[in-house]
C-alpha positions as CSV (number, residue, x, y, z in Angstrom):
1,X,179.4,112.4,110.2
2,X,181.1,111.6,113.6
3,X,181.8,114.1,116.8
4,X,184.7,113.4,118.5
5,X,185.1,115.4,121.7
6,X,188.3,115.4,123.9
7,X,188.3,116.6,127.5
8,X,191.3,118.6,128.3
9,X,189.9,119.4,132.0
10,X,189.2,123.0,130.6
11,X,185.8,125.3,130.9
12,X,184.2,126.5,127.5
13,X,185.4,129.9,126.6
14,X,182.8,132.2,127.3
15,X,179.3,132.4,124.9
16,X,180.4,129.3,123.9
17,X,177.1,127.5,122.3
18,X,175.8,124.9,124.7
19,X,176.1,120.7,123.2
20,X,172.6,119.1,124.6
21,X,170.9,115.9,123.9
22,X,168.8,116.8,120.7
23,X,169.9,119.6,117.7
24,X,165.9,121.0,118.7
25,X,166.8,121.6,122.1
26,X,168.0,124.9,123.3
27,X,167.0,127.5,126.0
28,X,163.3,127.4,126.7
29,X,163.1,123.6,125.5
30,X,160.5,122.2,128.5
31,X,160.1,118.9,127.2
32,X,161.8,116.3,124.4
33,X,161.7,112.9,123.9
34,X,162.6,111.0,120.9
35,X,162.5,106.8,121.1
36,X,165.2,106.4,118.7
37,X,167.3,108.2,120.9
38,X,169.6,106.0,123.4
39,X,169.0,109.0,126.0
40,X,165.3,108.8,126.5
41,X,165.1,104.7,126.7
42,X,168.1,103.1,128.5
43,X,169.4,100.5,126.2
44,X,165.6,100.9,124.5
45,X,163.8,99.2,127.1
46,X,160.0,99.5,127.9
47,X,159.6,96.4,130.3
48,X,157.1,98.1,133.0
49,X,158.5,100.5,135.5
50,X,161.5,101.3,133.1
51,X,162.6,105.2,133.4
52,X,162.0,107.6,130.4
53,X,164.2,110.3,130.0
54,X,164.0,114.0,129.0
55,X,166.3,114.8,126.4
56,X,165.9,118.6,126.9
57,X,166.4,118.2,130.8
58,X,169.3,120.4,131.3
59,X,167.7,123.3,129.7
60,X,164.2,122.4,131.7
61,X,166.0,121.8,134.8
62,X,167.3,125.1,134.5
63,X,163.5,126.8,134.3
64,X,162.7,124.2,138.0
65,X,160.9,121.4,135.9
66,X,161.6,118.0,136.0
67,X,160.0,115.9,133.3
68,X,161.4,112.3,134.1
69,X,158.8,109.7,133.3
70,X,157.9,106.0,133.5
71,X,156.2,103.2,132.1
72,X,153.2,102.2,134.0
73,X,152.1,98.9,135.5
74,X,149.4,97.0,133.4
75,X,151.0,98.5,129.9
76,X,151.7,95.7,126.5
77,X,153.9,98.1,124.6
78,X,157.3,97.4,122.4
79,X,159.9,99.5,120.0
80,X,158.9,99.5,116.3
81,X,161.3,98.5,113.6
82,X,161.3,102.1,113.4
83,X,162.1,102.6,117.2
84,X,158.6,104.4,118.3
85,X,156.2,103.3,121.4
86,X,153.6,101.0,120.1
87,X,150.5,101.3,122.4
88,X,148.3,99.2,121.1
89,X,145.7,98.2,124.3
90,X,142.4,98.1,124.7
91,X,141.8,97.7,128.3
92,X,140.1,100.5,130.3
93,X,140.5,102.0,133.1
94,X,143.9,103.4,134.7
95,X,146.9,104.8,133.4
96,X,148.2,102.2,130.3
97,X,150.9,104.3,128.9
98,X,154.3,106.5,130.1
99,X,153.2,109.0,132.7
100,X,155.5,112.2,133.6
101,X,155.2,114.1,136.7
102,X,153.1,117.3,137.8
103,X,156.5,119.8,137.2
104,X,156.2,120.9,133.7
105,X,152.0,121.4,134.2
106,X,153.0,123.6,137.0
107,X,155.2,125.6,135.4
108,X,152.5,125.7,132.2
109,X,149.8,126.4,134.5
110,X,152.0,129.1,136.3
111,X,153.8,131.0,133.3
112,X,150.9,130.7,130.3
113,X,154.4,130.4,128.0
114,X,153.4,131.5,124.1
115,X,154.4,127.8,123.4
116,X,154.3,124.8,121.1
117,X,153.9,121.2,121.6
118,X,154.9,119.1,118.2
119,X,154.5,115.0,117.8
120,X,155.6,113.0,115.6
121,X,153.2,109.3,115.4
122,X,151.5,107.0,113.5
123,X,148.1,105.4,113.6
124,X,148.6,101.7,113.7
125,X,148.1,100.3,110.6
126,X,145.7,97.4,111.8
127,X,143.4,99.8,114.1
128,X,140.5,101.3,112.5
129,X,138.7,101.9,115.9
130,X,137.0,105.4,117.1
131,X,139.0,107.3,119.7
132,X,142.9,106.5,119.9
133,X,144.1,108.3,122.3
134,X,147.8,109.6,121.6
135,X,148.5,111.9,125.2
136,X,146.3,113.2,127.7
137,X,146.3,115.8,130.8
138,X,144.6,114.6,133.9
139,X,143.9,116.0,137.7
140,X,143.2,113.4,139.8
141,X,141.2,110.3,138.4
142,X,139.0,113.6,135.6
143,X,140.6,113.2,132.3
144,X,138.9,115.8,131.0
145,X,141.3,118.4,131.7
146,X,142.2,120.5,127.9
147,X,145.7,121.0,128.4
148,X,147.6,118.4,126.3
149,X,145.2,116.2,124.8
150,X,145.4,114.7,121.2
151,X,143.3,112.1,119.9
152,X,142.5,110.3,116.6
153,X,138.9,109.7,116.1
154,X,139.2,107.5,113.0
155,X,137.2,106.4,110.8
156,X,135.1,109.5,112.3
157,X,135.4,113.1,112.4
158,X,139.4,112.9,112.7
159,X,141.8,114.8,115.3
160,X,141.1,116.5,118.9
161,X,144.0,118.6,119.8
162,X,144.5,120.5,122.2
163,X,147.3,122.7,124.1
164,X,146.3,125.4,126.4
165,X,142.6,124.3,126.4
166,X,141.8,125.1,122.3
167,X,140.5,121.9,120.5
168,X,140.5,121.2,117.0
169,X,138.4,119.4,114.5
170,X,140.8,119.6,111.5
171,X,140.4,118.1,108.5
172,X,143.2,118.6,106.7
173,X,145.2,116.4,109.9
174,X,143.3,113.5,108.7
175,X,145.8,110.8,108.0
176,X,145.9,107.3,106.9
177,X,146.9,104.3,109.1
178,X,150.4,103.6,109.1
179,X,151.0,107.5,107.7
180,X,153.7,109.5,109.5
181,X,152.8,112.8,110.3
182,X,154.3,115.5,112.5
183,X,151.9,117.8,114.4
184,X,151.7,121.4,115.7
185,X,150.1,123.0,118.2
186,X,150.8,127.0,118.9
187,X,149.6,128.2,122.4
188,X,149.8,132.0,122.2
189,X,148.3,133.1,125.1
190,X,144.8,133.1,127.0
191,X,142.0,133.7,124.4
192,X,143.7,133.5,121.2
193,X,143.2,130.9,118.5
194,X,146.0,128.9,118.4
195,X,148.0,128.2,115.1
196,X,147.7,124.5,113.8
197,X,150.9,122.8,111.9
198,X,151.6,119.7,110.1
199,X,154.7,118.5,108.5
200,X,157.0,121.5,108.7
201,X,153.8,124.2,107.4
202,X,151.5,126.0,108.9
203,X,147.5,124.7,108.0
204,X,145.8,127.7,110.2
205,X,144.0,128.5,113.7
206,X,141.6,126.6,116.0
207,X,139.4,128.4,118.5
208,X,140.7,130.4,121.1
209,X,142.8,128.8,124.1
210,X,141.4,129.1,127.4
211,X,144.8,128.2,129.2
212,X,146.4,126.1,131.2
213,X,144.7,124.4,134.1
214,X,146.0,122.9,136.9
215,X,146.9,118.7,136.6
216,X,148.4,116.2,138.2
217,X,150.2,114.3,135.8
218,X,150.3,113.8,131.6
219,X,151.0,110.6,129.5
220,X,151.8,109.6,126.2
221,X,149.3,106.3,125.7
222,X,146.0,106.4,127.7
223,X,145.1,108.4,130.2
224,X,142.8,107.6,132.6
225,X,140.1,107.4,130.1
226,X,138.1,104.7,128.3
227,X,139.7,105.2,124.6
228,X,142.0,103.0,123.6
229,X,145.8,103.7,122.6
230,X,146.5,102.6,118.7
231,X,149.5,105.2,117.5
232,X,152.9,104.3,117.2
233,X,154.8,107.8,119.5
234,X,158.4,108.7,117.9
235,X,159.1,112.2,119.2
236,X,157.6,114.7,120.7
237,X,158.5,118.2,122.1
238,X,157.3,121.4,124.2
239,X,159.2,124.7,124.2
240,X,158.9,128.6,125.4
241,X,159.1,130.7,122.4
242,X,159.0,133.4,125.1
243,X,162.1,132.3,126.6
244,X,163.8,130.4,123.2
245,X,162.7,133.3,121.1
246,X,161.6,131.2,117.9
247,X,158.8,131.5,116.4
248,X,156.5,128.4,116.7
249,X,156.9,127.8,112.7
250,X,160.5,127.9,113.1
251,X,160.6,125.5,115.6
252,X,158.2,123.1,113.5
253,X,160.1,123.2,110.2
254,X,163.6,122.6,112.2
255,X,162.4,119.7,113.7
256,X,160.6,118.3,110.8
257,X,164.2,119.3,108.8
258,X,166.5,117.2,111.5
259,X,163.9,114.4,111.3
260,X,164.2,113.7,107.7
261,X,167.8,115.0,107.3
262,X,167.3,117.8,105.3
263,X,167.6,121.5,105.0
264,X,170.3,122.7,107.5
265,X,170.8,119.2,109.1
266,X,171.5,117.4,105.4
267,X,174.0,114.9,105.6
268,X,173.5,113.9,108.8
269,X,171.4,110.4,109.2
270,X,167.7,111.0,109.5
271,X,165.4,109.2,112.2
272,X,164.8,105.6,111.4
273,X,161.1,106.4,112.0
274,X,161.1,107.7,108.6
275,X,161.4,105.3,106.9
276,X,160.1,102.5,109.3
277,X,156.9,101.0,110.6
């Protein structure tokens, strides 16, 4: 299925739906990026210094963030068959990853949004080391700051999560190396658990969120922190349900519907992530 649009030098008629960069994004989209998309990687390239787009950024522009990141010095990463981020180094110390900028923590830390963040990774299938580190929140040079964090602990005690400072232990995210799974977190609000998802359904809550804290910067790879980076990042996303009006399940089973082509978004061509390492 093609879309062919022709510009007649003519405004929209009003209410007209808005065309973005992703079928996810809409109004109160904070945050998308999506390595199999030519808009978030220019021509797909990860050299060091290289720009990484925002696919939602003229919805999150809208709201005063600006989410642009880049890849930072001292990083060994490359595009899977699949086209995800392979971060796959050992070194510590430093940022070894793709680092965005203080905006969208800001506007976290300032609005406490009833929000989700969803991922979409895959352990590398010849790691089975103890604390992979997928994204991180940091202020300064402490990397123990609870607003984005998610990391593997295989062959331990399995995921940390966290989004608006709740962490979870949960089992049932356990996956296997070289498994793709798409992840969930709900932030609803200072104090309540949040709601835990995997793979378009809902698996339950993790303790109570103390909110979001004020950071410098966020990454998807290693943080300034001594764990190592061993997943394989496809896509990942943040929204306002307060300002989208979705509800954090419907968000998660849309995206997990347009990443495998099914659902409302059959016959369209599905992510090559799916079926790639």
């Amino acid at each position: 299925m093609s879309l062919v649009i022709k510009t007649l030098g003519t405004t929209a008629p009003e209410g007209a739906k808005k065309l973005y960069r992703d079928a996810l994004v809409e109004e109160g989209s904070l945050f998308l990026v999506d390595f199999s998309n030519k808009g978030t990687l220019i021509n797909f390239n990860t050299s060091v210094g290289s720009p990484v787009f925002d696919l939602s950024r003229e919805s999150s522009n809208e709201l005063g963030i600006s989410t642009q990141g880049e890849i930072t010095p001292g990083v060994e990463t490359s595009l899977t068959e699949g086209r995800g981020v392979d971060f796959n180094n050992s070194e510590s110390g430093g940022d070894k990853g793709i680092i965005f900028s203080d905006s969208l923590l800001n506007y976290l830390e300032s609005n406490q949004p009833h929000s989700i963040l969803i991922v979409w990774l895959r352990l590398n299938t010849e790691s089975d080391k103890v604390g992979t580190q997928v994204f991180r929140t940091v202020n300064g040079s402490d990397a123990s700051v609870p607003n984005i964090r998610l990391n593997y602990q295989l062959p331990s005690i399995g995921p940390v999560i966290s989004f608006g400072g709740a962490s979870s232990f949960n089992q049932t995210l356990l996956t296997e190396p070289g498994d793709l799974v798409q992840i969930g977190i709900e932030f609803k609000g200072i104090g309540n658990p949040v709601s835990v998802y995997k793979n378009g359904s809902y698996l339950g809550e993790s303790s109570s969120a103390t909110g979001f804290a004020p950071a410098t910067h966020w990454g998807i790879g290693k943080m300034e922190f001594s764990a190592i980076s061993a997943a394989v990042v496809y896509r990942t996303l943040i929204e306002d349900l307060d300002v989208s009006g979705r509800s954090g399940l419907e968000v998660m089973q849309k995206d997990y519907n347009y990443v495998n082509a099914i659902g409302e978004f059959e016959g369209i061509v599905k992510r090559p992530f799916v079926d790639n390492l």
